[in-house]
TORKOL-4160 file (C-alpha; in steps of 0.2 Angstrom, whole numbers, padded with zeros to 4 digits, m for minus):
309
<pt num="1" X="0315" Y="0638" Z="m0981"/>
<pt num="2" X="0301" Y="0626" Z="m0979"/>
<pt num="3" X="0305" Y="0608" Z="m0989"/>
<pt num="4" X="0292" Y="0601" Z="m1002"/>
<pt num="5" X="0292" Y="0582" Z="m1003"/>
<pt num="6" X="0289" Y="0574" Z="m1019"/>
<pt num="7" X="0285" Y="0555" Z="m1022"/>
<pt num="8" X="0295" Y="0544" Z="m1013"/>
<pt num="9" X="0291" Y="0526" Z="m1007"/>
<pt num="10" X="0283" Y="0516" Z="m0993"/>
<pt num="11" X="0267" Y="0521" Z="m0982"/>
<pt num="12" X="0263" Y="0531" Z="m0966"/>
<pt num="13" X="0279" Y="0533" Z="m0952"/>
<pt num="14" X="0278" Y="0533" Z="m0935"/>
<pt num="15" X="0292" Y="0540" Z="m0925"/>
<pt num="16" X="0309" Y="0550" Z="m0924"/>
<pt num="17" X="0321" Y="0536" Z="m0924"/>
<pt num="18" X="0335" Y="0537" Z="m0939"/>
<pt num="19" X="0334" Y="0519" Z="m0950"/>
<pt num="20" X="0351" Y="0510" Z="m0952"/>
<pt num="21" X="0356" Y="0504" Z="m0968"/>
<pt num="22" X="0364" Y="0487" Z="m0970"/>
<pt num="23" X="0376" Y="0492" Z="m0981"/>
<pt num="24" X="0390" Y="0508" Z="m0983"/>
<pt num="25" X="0387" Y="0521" Z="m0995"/>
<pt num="26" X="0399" Y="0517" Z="m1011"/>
<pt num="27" X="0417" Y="0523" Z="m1007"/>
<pt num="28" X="0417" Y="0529" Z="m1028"/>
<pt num="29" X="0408" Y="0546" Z="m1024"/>
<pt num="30" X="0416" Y="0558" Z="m1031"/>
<pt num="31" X="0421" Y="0571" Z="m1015"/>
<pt num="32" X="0414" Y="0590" Z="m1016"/>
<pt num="33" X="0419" Y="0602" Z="m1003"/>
<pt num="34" X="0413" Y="0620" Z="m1000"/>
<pt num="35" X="0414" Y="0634" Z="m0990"/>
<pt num="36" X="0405" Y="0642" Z="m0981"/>
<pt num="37" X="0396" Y="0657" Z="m0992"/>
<pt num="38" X="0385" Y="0665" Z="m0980"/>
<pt num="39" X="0385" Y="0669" Z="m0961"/>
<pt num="40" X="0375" Y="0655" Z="m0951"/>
<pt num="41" X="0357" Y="0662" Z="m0949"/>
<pt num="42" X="0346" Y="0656" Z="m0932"/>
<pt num="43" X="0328" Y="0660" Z="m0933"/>
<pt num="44" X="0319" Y="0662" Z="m0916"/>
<pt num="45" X="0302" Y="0656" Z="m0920"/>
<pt num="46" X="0286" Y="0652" Z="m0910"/>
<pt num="47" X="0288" Y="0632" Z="m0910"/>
<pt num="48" X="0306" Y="0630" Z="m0919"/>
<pt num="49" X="0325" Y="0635" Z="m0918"/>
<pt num="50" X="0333" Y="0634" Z="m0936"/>
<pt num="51" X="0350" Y="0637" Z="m0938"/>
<pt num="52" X="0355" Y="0638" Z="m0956"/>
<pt num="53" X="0368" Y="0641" Z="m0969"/>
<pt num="54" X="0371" Y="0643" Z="m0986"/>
<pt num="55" X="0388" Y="0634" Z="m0995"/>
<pt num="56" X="0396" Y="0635" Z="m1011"/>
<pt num="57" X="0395" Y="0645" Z="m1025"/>
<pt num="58" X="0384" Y="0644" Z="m1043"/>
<pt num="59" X="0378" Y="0626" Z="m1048"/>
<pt num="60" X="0388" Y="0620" Z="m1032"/>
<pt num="61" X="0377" Y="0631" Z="m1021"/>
<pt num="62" X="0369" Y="0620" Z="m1007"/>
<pt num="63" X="0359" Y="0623" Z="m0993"/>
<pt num="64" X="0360" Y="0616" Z="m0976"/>
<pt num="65" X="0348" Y="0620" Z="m0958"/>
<pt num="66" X="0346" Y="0610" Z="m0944"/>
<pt num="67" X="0331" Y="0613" Z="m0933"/>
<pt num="68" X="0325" Y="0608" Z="m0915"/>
<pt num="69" X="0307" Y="0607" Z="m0909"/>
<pt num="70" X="0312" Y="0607" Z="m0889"/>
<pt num="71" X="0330" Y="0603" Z="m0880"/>
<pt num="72" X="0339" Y="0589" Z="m0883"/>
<pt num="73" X="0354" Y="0583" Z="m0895"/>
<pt num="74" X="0344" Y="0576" Z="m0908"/>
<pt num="75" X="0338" Y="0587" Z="m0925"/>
<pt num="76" X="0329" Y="0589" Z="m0940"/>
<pt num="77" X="0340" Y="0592" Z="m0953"/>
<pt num="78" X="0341" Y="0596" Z="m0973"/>
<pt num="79" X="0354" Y="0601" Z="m0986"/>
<pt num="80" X="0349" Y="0604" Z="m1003"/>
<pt num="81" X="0357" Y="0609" Z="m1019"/>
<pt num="82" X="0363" Y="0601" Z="m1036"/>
<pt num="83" X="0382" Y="0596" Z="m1028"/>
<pt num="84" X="0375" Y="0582" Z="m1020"/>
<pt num="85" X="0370" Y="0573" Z="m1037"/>
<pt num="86" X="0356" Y="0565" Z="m1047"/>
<pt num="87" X="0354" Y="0549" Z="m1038"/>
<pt num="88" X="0336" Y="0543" Z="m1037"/>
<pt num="89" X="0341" Y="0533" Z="m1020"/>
<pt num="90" X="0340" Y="0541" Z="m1004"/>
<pt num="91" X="0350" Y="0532" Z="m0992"/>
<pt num="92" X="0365" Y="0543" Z="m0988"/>
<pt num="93" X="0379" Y="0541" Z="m0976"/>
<pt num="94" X="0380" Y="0555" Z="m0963"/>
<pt num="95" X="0400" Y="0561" Z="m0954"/>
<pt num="96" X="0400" Y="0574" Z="m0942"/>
<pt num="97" X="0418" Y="0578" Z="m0944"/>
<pt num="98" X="0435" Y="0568" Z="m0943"/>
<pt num="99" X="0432" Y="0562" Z="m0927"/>
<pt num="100" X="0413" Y="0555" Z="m0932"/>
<pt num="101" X="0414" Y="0536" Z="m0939"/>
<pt num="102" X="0397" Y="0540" Z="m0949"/>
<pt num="103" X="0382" Y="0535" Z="m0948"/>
<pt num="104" X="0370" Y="0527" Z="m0961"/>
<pt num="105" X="0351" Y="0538" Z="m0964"/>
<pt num="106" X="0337" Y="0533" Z="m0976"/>
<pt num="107" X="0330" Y="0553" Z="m0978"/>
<pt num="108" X="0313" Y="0558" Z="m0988"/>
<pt num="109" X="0320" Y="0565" Z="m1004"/>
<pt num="110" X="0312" Y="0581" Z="m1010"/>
<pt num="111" X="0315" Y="0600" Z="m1013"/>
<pt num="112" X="0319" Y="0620" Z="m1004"/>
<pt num="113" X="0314" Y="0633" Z="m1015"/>
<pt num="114" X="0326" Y="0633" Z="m1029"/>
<pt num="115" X="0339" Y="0621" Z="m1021"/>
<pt num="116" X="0335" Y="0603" Z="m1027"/>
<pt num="117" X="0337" Y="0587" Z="m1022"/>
<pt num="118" X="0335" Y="0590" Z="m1006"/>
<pt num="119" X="0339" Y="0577" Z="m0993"/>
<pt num="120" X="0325" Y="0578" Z="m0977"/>
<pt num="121" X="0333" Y="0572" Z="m0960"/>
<pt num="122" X="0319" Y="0567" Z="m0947"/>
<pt num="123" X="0331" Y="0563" Z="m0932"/>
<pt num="124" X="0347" Y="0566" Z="m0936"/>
<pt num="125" X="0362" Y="0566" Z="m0919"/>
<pt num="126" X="0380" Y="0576" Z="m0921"/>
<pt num="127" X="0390" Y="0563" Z="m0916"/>
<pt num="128" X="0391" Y="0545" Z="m0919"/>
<pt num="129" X="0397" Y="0544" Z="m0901"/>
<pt num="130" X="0379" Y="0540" Z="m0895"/>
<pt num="131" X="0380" Y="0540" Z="m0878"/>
<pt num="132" X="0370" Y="0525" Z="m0870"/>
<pt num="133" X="0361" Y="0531" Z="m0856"/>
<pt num="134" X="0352" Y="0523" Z="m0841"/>
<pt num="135" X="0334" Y="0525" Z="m0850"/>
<pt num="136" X="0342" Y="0518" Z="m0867"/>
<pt num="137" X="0345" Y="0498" Z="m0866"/>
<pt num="138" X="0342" Y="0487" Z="m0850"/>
<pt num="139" X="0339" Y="0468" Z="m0846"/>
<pt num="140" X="0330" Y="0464" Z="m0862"/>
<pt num="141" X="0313" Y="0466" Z="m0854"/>
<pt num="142" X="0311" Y="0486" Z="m0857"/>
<pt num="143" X="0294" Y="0493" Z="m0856"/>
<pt num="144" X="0290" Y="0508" Z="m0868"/>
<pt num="145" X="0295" Y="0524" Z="m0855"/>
<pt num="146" X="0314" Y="0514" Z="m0852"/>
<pt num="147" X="0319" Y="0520" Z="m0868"/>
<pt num="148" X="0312" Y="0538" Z="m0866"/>
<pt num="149" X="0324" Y="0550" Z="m0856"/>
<pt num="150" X="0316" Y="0562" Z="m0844"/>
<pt num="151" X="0333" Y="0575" Z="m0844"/>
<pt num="152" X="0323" Y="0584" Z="m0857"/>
<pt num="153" X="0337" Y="0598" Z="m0854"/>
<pt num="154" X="0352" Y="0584" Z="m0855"/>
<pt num="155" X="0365" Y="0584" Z="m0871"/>
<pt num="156" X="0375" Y="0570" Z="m0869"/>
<pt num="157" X="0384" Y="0579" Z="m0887"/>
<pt num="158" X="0398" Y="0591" Z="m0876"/>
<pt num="159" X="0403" Y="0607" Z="m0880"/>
<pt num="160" X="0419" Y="0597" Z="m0883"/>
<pt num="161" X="0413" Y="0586" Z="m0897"/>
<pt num="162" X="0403" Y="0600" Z="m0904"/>
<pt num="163" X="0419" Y="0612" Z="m0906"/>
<pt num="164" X="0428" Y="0598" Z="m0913"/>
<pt num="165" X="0416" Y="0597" Z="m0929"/>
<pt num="166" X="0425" Y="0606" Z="m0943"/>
<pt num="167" X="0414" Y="0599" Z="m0958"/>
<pt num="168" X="0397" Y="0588" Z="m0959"/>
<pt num="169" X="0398" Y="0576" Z="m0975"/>
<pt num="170" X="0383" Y="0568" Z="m0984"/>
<pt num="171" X="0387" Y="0553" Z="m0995"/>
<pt num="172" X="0373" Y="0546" Z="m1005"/>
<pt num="173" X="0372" Y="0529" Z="m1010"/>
<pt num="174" X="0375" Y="0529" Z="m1032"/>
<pt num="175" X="0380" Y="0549" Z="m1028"/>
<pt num="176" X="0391" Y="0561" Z="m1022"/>
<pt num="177" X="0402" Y="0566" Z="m1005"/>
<pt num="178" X="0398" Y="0582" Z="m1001"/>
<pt num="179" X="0409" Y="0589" Z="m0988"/>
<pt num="180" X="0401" Y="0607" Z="m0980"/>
<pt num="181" X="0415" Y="0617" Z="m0970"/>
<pt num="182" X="0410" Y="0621" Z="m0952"/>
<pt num="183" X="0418" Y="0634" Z="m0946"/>
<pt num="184" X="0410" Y="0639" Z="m0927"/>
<pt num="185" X="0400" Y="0624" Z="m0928"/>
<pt num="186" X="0400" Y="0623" Z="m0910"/>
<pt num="187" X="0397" Y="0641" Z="m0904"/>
<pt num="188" X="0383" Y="0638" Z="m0915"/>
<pt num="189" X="0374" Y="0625" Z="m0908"/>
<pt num="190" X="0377" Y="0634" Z="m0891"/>
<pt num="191" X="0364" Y="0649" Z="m0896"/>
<pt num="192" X="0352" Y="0634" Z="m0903"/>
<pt num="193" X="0353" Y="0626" Z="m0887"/>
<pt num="194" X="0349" Y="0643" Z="m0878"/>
<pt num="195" X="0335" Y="0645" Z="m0890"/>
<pt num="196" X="0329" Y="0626" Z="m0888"/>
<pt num="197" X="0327" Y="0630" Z="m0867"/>
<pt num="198" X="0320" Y="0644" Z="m0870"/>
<pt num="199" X="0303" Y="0635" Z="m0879"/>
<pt num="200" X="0299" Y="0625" Z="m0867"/>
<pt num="201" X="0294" Y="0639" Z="m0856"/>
<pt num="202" X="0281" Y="0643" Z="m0868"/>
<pt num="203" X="0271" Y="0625" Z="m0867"/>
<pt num="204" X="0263" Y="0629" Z="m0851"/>
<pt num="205" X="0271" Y="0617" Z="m0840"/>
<pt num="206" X="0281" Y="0619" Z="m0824"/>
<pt num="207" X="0299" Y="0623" Z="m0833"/>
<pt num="208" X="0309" Y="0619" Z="m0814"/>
<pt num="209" X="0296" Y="0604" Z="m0810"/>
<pt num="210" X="0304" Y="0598" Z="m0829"/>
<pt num="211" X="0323" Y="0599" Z="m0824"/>
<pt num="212" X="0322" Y="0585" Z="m0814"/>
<pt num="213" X="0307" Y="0572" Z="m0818"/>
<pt num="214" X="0308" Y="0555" Z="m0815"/>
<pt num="215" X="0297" Y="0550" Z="m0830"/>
<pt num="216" X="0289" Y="0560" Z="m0847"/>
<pt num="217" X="0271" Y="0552" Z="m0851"/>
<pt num="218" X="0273" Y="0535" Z="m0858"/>
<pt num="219" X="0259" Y="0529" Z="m0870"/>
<pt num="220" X="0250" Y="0514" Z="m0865"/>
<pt num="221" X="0247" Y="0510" Z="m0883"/>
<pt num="222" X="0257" Y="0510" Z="m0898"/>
<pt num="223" X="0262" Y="0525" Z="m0904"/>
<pt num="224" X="0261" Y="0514" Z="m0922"/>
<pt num="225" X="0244" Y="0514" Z="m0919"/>
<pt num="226" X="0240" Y="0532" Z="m0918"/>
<pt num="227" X="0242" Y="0534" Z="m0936"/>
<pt num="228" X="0237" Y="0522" Z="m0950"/>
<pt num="229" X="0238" Y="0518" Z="m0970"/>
<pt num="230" X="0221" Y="0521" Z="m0968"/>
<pt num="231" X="0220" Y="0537" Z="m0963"/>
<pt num="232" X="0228" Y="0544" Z="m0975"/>
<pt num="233" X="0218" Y="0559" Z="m0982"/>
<pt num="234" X="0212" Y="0553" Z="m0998"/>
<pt num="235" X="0210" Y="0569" Z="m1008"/>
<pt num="236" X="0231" Y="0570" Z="m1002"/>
<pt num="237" X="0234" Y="0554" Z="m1007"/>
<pt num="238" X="0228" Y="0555" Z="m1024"/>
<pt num="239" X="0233" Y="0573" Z="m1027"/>
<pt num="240" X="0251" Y="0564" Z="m1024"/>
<pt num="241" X="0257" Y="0575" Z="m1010"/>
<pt num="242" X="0267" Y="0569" Z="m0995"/>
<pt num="243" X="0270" Y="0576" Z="m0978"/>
<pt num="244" X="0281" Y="0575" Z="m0962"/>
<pt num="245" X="0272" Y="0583" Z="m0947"/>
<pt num="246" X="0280" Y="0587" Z="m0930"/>
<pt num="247" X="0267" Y="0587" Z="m0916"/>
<pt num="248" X="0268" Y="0591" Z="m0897"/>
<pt num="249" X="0255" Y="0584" Z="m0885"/>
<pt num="250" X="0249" Y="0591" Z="m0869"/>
<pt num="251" X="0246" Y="0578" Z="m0856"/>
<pt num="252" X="0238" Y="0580" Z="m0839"/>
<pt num="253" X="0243" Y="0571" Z="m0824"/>
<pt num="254" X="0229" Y="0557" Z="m0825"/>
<pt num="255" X="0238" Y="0554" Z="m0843"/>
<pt num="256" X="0224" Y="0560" Z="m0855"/>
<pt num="257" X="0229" Y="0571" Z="m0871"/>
<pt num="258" X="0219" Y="0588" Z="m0868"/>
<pt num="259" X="0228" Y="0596" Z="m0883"/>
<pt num="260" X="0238" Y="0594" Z="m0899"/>
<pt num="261" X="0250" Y="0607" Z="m0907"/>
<pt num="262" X="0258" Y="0605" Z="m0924"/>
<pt num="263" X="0275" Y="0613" Z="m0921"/>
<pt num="264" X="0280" Y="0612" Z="m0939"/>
<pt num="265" X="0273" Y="0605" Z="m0956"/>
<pt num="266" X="0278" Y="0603" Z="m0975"/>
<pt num="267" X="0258" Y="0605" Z="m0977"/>
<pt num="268" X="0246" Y="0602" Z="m0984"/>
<pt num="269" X="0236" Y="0608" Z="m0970"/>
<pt num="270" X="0226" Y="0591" Z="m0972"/>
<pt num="271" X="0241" Y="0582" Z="m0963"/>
<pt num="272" X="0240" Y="0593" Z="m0949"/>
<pt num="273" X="0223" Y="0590" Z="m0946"/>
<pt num="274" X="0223" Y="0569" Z="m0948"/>
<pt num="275" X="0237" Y="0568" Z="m0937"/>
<pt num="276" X="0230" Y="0579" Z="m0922"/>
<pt num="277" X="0212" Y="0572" Z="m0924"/>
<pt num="278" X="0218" Y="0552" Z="m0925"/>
<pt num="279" X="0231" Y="0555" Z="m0911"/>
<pt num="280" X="0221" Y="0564" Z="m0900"/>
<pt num="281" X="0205" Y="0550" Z="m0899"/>
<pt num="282" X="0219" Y="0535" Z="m0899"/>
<pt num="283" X="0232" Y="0542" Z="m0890"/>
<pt num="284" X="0234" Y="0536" Z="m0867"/>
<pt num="285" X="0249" Y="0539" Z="m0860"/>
<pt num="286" X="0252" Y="0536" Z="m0840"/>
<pt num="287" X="0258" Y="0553" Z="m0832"/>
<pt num="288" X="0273" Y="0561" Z="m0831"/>
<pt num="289" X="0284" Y="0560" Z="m0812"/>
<pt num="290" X="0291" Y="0574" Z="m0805"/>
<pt num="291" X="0307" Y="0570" Z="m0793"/>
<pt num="292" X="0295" Y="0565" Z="m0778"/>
<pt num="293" X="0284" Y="0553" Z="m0789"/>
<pt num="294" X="0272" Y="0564" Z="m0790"/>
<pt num="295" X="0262" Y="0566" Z="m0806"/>
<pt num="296" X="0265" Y="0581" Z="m0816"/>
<pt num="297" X="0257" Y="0592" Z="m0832"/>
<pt num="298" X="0268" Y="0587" Z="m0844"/>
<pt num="299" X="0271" Y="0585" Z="m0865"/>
<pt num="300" X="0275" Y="0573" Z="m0878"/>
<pt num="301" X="0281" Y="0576" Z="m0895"/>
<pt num="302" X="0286" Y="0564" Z="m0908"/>
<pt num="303" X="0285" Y="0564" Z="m0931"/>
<pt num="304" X="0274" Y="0557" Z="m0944"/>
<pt num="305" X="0280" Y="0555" Z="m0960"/>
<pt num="306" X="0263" Y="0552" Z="m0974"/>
<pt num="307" X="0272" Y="0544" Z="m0990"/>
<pt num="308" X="0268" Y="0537" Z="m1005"/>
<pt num="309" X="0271" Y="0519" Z="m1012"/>
């Protein structure tokens, strides 16, 4: 179930971070919830964990997968299908059960196979308990790396929390709330985590060494920068076809980027190839520390969405 995008708005995205919305989704929606009608699905594959489901039955059919790129809490997620309505916005509101106050996404719109419209999820978290770690805020004078964890095997989501999820809602603004029953939503995201760790030791890196680093690479440069309006491949661009491209980085312990992996693509292939060329010429990163301060082999991963004004 690979998502299509059709047109959208705005230009070339940088990044994996969720955009707040200023204002709620509209509390007239009218509420659909579905079953489950289908046993949850995860698919091992060579760069990717996808654990999917399908819900509801006939016109009310709607698909849903979340899927991870390496350890961690956050996801790509999608849910498709004619339930959650015609509205040409995208924002949508996103609750992760009772217990979730919610959380405001802009998604790209687009389709999955026969299930359309299909609401695309770059960085999406279970919880809206987003636990503030050490690396996340500090004095007002962050650098670049305090923001980025180096517990690439933490979840600060619990067992607990997951368990707790009985249903995941999606409300879209001048749309519908679609509610999608959860039943063993946590056991779930248990046999993804196991498949998440399991990645890593594909990636030629010291997997140990990585439990317990002081620091992942941190780009000198803006990673805004890597990718521009301008590189966006024209033939794509006129052809009216828009991409998101997940990428991983191998970085050496002086901080160069000796290779670049497309993990996953909506294609066209064209995408792929822009994004590893730009990155790899414009890309610096200062190296990775293992737990002595040592510099260490290491990766760096991160999206670009190509959309269309």
């Amino acid at each position: 179930m690979e998502p299509v995008l059709v047109k959208l708005k705005a230009a070339v995205l940088f990044g994996t971070a969720a955009l707040a919305l200023s204002a709620p989704a509209s509390v007239e929606a009218k509420i659909v919830r579905l079953a489950p009608s289908g046993p949850w699905s995860m698919n091992y594959a060579d760069d990717s964990c996808r654990l999917s489901r399908l819900f509801g039955e006939g016109e009310e059919r709607v698909a849903f997968y979340i899927e991870r790129y390496g350890p961690g809490d956050r996801f790509h997620m999608v849910v498709a299908g004619e339930a959650l309505g015609k509205s040409p916005r995208p924002e949508t509101r996103v609750q992760f059960g009772a217990q979730d106050a919610g959380y405001d996404y802009v998604p790209s719109l687009g389709e999955l196979v026969e299930y359309s419209p299909a609401l695309i999820f770059t960085a999406a978290y279970p919880s809206a308990q987003r636990a503030e770690t050490g690396f996340a805020r500090k004095s007002g004078k962050e650098k670049y790396e305090d923001f980025i964890d180096p517990r690439i095997f933490a979840h600060d989501v619990t067992d607990q929390q997951l368990a707790a999820i009985e249903w995941v809602a999606f409300e879209r603004t001048g749309g519908h709330r679609v509610e999608l029953e959860m039943p063993q939503f946590g056991q779930a995201m248990k046999s993804m985590q196991t498949c998440t760790e399991e990645l890593v030791s594909h990636w030629n890196i010291d997997v140990e060494a990585h439990r317990s680093l002081t620091k992942l690479p941190a780009p000198e440069n803006s990673p805004g920068g890597w990718i521009r309006s301008s590189d966006y491949p024209r033939e794509l661009l006129y052809g009216g076809y828009q991409g998101i491209v997940q990428f991983r980085l191998s970085v050496d312990t002086t901080g160069k980027a000796t290779a670049c992996h497309i993990q996953n693509s909506t294609r066209p292939e064209g995408f792929d190839k822009i994004v590893c060329e730009k990155i790899m010429k414009r890309a610096r990163f200062e190296p990775a520390l293992d737990k002595d301060g040592r510099p260490i082999a290491s990766f760096y991963r991160n999206t670009v969405r190509f959309l269309i004004p």
